[in-house]
C-alpha positions in Angstrom: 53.0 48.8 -112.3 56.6 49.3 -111.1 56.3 49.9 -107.2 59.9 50.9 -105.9 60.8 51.1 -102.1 62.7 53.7 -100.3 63.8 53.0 -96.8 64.6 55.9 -94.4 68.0 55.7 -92.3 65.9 56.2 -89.3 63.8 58.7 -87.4 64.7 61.8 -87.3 67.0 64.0 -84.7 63.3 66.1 -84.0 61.5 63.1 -83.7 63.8 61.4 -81.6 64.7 64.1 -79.6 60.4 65.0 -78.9 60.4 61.0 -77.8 63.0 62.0 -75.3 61.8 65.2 -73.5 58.1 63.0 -73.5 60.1 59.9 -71.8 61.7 62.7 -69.2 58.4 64.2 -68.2 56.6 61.4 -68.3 54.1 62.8 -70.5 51.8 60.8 -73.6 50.7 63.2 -76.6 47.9 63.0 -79.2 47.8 64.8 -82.0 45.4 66.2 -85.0 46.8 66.9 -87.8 45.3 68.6 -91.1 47.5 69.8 -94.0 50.3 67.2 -92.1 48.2 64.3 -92.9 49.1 62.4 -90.5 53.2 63.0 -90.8 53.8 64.4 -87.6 53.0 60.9 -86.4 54.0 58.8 -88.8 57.7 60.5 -88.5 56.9 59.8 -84.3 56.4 56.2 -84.9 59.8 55.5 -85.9 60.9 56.1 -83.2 61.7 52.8 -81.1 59.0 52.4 -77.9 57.2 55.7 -78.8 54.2 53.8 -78.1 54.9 54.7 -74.6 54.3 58.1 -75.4 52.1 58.7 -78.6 48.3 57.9 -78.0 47.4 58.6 -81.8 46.2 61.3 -84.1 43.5 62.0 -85.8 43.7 63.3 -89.3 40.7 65.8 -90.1 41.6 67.1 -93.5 38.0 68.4 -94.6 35.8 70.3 -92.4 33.5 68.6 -92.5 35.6 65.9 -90.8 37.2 68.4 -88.6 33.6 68.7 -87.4 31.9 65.2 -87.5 35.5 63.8 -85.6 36.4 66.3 -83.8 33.1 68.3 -83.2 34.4 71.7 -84.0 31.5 74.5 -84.5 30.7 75.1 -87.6 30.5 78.5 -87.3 33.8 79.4 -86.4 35.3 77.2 -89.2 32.9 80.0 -91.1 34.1 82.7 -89.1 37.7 82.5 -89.4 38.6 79.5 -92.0 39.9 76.2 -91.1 43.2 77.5 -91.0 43.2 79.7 -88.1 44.7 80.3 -84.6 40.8 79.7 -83.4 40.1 76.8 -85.2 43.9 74.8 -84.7 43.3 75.6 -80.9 39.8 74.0 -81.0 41.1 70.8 -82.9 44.4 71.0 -80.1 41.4 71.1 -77.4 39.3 68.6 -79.0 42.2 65.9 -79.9 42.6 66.1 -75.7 39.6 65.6 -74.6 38.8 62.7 -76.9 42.0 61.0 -75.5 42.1 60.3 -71.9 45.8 58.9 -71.4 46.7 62.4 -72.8 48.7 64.5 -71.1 49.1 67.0 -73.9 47.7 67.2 -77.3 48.9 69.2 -80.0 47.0 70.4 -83.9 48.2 71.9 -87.0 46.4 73.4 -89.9 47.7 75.1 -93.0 48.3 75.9 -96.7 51.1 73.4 -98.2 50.8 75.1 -101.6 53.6 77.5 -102.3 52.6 81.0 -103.8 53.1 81.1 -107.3 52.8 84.1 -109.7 49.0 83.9 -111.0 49.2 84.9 -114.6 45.6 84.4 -114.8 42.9 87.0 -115.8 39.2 87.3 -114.3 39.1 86.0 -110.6 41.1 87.3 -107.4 44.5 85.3 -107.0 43.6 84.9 -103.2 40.8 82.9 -104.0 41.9 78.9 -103.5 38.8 77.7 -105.6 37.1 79.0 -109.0 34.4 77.5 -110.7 35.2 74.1 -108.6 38.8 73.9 -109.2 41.5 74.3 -106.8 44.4 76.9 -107.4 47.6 78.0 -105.8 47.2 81.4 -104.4 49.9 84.2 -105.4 49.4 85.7 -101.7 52.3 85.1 -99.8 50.0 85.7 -96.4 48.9 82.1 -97.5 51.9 80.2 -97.2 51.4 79.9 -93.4 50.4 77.0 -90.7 49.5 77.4 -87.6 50.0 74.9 -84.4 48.8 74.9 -81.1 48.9 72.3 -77.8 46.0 71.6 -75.3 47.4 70.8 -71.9 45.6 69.1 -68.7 45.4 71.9 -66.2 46.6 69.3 -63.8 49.6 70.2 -65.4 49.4 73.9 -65.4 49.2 74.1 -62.0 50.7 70.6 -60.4 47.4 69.0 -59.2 46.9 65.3 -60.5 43.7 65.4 -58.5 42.0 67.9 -61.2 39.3 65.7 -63.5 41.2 65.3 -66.9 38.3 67.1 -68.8 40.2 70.6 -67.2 41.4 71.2 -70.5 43.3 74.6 -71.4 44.9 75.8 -75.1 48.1 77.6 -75.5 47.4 80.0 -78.1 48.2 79.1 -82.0 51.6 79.4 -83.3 52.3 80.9 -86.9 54.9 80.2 -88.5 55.7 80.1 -92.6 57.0 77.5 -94.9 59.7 77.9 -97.1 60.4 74.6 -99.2 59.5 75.1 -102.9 57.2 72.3 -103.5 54.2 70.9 -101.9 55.7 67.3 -100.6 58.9 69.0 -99.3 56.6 71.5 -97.2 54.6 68.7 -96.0 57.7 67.3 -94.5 58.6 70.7 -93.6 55.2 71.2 -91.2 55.9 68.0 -90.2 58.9 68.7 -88.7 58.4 71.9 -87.6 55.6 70.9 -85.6 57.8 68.4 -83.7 60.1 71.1 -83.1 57.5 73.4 -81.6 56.5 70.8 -79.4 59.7 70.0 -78.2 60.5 73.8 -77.7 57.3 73.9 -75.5 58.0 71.1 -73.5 61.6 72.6 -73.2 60.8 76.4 -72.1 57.1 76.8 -71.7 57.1 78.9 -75.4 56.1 78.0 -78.5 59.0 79.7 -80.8 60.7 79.2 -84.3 62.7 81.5 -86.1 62.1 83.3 -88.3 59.3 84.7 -87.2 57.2 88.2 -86.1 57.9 89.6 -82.9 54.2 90.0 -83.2 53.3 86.3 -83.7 55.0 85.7 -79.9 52.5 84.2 -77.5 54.5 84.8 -74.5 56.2 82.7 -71.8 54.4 79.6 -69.8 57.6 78.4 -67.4 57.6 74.8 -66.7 59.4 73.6 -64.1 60.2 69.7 -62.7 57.8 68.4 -60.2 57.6 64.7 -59.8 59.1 63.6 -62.4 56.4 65.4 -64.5 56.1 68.9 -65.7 54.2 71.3 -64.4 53.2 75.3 -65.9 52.9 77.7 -63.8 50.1 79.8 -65.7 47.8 82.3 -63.2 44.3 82.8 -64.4 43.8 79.6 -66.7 42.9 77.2 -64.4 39.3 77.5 -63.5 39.2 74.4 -61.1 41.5 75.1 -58.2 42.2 78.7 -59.0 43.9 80.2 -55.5 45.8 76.9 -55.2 48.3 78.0 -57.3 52.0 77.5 -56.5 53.4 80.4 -56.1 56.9 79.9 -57.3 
């Protein structure tokens, strides 16, 4: 076996610049990733002293692992599919509360397989398995992830006093993939997500272009407090609602 090496020129400007806005705020991260595999963090960890900042992440590729690790219900894997906005803000939620020097956490699911044109006669082309083989689906409604972060609502609302199990979910991003094979939209998702999380952490939004107006999830303002970061979010947090600030 011929094993060959390829060495990378170093982290990337996504990664690097995620490590940054992290070292700013002050903030640690963990992560659970699905159709990533683990890339979002393995593209983190080159990053010099990251290990200030990235807790870990859990890679729950089945379901059945997404439930055993992570403890999502079963039923709303059933309900919506594993690649959902429900279920990537349970795993988001989950990730969190599992990891206690979290500040943040973040999840992505979705399909890596491009669409391709399905010549083939008998089943429907949006199915992803047929008699126990896997296919590619010819839908381009399945070339989609989703991501979405899980915050302390110490941060929402500037309170460090708030018991870290406060956990609130931003709701899912989607956004599509584009790269026309599966390895180069792995990397894609990968990097994508770091860029999401950095735009969060940057203006309160989870955005990437292009995408629906309809996909927006609205604006969560953060603002410097501390040397932390802070949302100001009314309505989410449960445990000091009416302590809010104001501004």
């Amino acid at each position: 076996m011929n094993i060959t090496f390829e060495y990378c020129d170093g982290p990337s400007v996504t990664a690097k610049h995620l490590a940054e806005q992290l070292e700013i705020k002050n903030l640690q991260i963990s992560l659970a990733e699905s159709c990533t595999g683990g890339l979002v963090a393995a593209l983190m960890t080159q990053v010099q002293g990251i290990s200030q900042r990235l807790c870990g992440s859990a890679v729950t590729y089945q379901e059945s692992i997404k439930q055993n690790w992570l403890e999502i219900d079963t039923e709303l894997i059933t309900r919506h599919s594993a690649v959902s906005p429900q279920v990537t803000q349970a795993m988001a939620a989950a990730v969190l509360g599992k990891t206690p020097d979290a500040d943040l956490a973040a999840a992505i699911t979705g399909y890596l397989d491009p669409p391709v044109a399905d010549l083939r006669l008998g089943f429907d082309s949006k199915s992803k398995v047929n008699g126990g083989q896997e296919y590619q689906s010819s839908d381009p409604e399945d070339s989609h992830c989703y991501i979405s972060i899980a915050l302390r609502d110490k941060l929402i609302c500037g309170n460090p006093d708030i018991p870290t199990p406060c956990i609130s979910t931003i709701a899912a991003k989607r956004f599509s993939l584009t790269a026309q094979n599966r390895c180069a939209r792995q990397f894609e998702a990968a990097e994508k997500t770091l860029l999401l999380i950095s735009e969060f952490l940057s203006t309160g939004k989870l955005r990437h272009q292009p995408l629906a107006a309809n996909d927006a999830i609205g604006s969560f303002p953060f603002k410097s407090e501390n040397s932390r970061s802070s949302i100001q979010f009314p309505g989410v947090c449960k445990t000091c609602q009416g302590n809010k600030d104001p501004n």
